[in-house]
N, C-alpha and C positions, 0 to 999 in steps of 0.2 A: 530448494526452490529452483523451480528452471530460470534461466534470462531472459527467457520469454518473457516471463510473466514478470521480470524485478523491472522490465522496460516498460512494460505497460501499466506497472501500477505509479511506473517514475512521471511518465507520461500524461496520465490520469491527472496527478497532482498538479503537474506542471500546468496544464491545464488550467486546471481548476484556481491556480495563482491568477492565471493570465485573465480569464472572468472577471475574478474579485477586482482585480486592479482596473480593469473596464468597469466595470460598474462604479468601483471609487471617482472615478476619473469622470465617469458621467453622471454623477449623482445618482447610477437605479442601484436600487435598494436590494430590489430582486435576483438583481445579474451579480448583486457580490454575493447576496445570500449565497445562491447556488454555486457560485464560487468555492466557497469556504464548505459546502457541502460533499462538494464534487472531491476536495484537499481530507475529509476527514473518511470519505466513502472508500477512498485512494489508502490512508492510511490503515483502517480496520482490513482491509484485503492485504497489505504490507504485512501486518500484526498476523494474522491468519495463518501467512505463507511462513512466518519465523517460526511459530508455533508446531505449524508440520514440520517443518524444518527440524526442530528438535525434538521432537518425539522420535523420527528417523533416527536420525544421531543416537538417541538413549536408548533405540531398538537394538541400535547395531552395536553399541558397547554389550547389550546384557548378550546377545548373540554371541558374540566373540567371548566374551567370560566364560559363554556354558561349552563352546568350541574348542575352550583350553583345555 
């Protein structure tokens, strides 16, 4: 995964905390919802990125095995 993208999905989250806890803080219902939306929308593109992430990795061990 690039750092790009681990900053912007950090980012995303962080966010999406800062929401929730607005909306807690001001009783809407809505602003935390989306909140806690924005924290798991953040998460599934995190999960995504690891996922490619290790497919890579397992590409590149069977690569290297067949190189030897």
């Amino acid at each position: 995964m690039s750092g790009a993208d681990d900053i912007k999905n950090s980012a995303e989250k962080l966010g999406g905390k800062v929401k929730e806890g607005v909306g807690k803080l001001t009783d809407n219902e809505k602003l935390e919802a989306e909140g806690q939306a924005d924290q798991v929308k953040a998460d599934a593109k995190q999960a995504g990125e690891n996922v490619k992430d290790a497919a890579g990795k397992a590409g590149d061990s069977v690569r290297d095995a067949f190189d030897r």
